[in-house]
N, C-alpha and C positions, 0 to 999 in steps of 0.2 A: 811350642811357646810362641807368641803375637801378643801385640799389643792393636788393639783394633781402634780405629777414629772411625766416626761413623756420625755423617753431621753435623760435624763439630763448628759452632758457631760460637763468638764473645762480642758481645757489643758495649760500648761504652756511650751513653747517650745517642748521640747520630752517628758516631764513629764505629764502625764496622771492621775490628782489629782482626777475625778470625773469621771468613765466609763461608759456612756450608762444607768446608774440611771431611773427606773421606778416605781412610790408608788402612791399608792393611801393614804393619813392620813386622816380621820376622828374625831371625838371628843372624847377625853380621850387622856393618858398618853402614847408617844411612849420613849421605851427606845434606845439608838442609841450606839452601843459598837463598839471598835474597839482602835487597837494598834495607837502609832504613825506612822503619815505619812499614814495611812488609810484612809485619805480623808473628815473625820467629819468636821472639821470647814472649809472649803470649801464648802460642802454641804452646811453646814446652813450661809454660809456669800450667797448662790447662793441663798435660800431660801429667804435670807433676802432684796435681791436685791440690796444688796452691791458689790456685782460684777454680772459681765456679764455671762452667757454659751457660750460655746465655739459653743456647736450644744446643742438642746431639749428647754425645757421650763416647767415655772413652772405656774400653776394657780389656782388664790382662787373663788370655786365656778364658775369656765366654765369660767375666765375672767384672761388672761395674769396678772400676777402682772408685767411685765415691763407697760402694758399699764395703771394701773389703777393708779401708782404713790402715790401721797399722802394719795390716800384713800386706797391703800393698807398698809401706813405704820404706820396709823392712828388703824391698827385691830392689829398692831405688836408689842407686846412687846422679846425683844430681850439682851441677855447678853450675848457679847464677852468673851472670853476667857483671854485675858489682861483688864478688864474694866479699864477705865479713869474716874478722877476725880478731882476735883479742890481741892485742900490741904486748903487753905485758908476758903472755903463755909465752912459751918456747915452742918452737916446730909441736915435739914430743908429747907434750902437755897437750895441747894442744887437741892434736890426732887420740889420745887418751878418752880429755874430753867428749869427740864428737862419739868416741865410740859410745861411750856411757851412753851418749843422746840415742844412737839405733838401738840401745840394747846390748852391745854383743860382751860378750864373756872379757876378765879383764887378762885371762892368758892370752885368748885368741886374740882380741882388740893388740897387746904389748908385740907378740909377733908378727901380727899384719904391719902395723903403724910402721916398726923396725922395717920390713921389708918395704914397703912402701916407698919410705927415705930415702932407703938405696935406689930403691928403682928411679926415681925421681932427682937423685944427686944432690939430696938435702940430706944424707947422716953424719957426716964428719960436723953440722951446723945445728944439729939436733936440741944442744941446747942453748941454743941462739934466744932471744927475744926475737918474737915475730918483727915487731918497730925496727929492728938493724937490719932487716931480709930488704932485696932490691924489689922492684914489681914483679919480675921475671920468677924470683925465688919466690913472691908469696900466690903466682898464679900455678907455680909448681902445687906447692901446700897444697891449696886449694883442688890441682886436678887429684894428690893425693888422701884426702877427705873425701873426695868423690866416689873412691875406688874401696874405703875400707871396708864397709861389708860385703866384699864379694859378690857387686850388686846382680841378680840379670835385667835389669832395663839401667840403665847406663847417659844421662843428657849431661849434653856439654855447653852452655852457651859463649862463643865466645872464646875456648877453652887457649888456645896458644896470645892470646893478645900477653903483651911485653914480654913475651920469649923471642930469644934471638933466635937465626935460622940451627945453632946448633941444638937447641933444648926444642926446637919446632921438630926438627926431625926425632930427637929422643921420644920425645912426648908422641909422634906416630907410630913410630914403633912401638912402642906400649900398649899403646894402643889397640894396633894390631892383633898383638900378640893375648891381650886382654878378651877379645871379640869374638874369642872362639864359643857359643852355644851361651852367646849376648845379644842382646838388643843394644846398639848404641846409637845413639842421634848427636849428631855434631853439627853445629852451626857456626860458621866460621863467614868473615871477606877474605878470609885469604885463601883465592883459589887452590893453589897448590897443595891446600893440605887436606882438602875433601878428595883433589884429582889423583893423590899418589893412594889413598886408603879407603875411599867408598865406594862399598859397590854399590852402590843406587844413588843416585842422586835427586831431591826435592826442591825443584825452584818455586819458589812463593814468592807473588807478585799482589798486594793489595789482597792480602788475607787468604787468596785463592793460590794452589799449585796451578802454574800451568805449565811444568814437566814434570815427566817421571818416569825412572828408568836409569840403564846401567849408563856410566856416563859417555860410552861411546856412542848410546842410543841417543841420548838427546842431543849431544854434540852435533850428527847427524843432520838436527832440525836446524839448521843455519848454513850446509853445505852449499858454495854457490854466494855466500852472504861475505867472506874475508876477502881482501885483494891484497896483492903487494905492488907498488911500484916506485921506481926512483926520480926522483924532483929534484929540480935546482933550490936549496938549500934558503933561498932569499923569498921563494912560496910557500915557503910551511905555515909561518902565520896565518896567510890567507886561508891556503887547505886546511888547518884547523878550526877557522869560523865555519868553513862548510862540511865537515865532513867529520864522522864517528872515527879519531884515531886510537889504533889500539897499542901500538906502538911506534917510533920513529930514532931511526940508528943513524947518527952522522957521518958521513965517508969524503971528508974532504968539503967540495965545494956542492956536494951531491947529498940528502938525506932519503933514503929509503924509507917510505911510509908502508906501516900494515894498517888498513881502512876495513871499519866492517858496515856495508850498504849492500840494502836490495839489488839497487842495480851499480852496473860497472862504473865507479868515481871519474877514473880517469882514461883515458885510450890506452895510457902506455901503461894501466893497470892489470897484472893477469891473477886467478882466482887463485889462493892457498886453502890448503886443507885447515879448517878449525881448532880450538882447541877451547877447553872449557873458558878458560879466561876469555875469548874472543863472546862466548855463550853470554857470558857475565854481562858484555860490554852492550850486548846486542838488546838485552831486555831491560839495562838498569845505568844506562849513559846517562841521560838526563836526568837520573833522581840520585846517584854518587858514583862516586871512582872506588875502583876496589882495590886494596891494599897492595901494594909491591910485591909479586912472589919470592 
């Protein structure tokens, strides 16, 4: 099973949203990072066949997903980044609903939806109005919609925004466990939740990857680039005009900065090993900050 990109270009007048894209994914967990306006939900509305390429193509298994249509979207499960919803449905209703829309059977839809719930810790609320659910509860909904055909290609855009870190870690675990002999694509800012569950990682910078690979591989590509050192507490301001911080811990009259730069910040700077968040910071400081792990 793969899903191939191969070319894949979207252009919007002069704006060049998706440049010349080429991947091969196979089954397991890819993670997909990048700033805003980097080109990620484009990619996966192109993936999803919600819009057109401008030039290239994409296909599941040697076969055009333009050409294969339903039966392409029948293997898709998919979660926008604004997901929709009816206020009025209940969770229940709801999930019903969406199955009717793939088609599937109304046994198999009733016992998927049901398990789902559980799995997602929306069935004691089941027959809630969506309108009374928190964000947290209807990004749950939502990643459970995603899941109900038993999809194998699997996009998430976004997928933990307004989960706290305990429904963040539930929802990876699921995930996990969901990804066995799947394609899934997850685009998240929140480092930690591509770093604990993918095994590949896809940094996209202005439409183009420029990494790719397991994430200890690309991590790699910045060794030599983090420092750590300890400053008098009353130079930080400064040091933050001059310098990519990536974090800074206060110890009294003393703040510990972790700095990620080409060369050595400061003398009483010495080099730390990486980590994907420092990765983050190195390619995408100046265009946003990425979310709190």
């Amino acid at each position: 099973m793969e899903l191939r990109i191969e070319n894949l270009t979207k252009q919007y007048g002069t704006n060049i949203a998706v440049n010349d894209l080429s991947a091969t994914l196979t089954c397991g967990v890819y993670g997909l990072l990048g700033a805003n306006g980097a080109g990620k939900t484009t990619l996966m509305r192109l993936l999803c066949d919600i819009q057109s390429p401008t030039a290239g193509s994409v296909s599941y298994d040697g076969m055009p997903i333009r050409e294969m249509g339903d039966r392409y979207r029948a293997l898709l499960g998919y979660l926008p980044q604004d997901f929709g919803y009816y206020p009025d449905f209940t969770a229940f209703r709801f999930l019903m609903y969406m199955a009717s829309i793939k088609g599937l059977s109304r046994g198999f839809a009733k016992d998927r939806a049901l398990a789902l719930l559980e799995e997602v810790d929306l069935i004691r609320v089941k027959d809630r109005k969506i309108k009374t659910f928190s964000g947290g509860m209807k990004q749950r909904l939502g990643i459970a919609q995603a899941m109900l055909g038993d999809p194998r290609v699997l996009i998430l855009d976004e997928p933990t925004a307004g989960l706290d870190p305990k429904e963040r870690v539930r929802f990876r675990n699921l995930i996990s466990t969901f990804s066995q002999n799947k394609i899934v694509l997850l685009s998240t800012h929140i480092v930690s939740d591509v770093e604990y569950i993918a095994g590949s990682i896809l940094v996209m910078k202005k439409g183009k990857f420029i990494h790719e690979g397991r994430p200890h591989e690309i991590i790699h590509s910045i060794d030599g680039k983090v420092w750590e050192c300890m400053v008098p507490s009353t130079t930080v301001p400064g040091l933050m005009e001059r310098f990519n911080i990536g974090n800074l811990r206060s110890e009294g009259d003393q703040t510990l900065l972790r700095i990620i730069s080409d060369e050595k910040p400061l003398e009483s700077a010495a080099s730390v090993v990486p980590n994907l968040e420092d990765l983050y910071l190195y390619y995408f400081s100046e265009e946003t900050q990425p979310a709190s792990l």
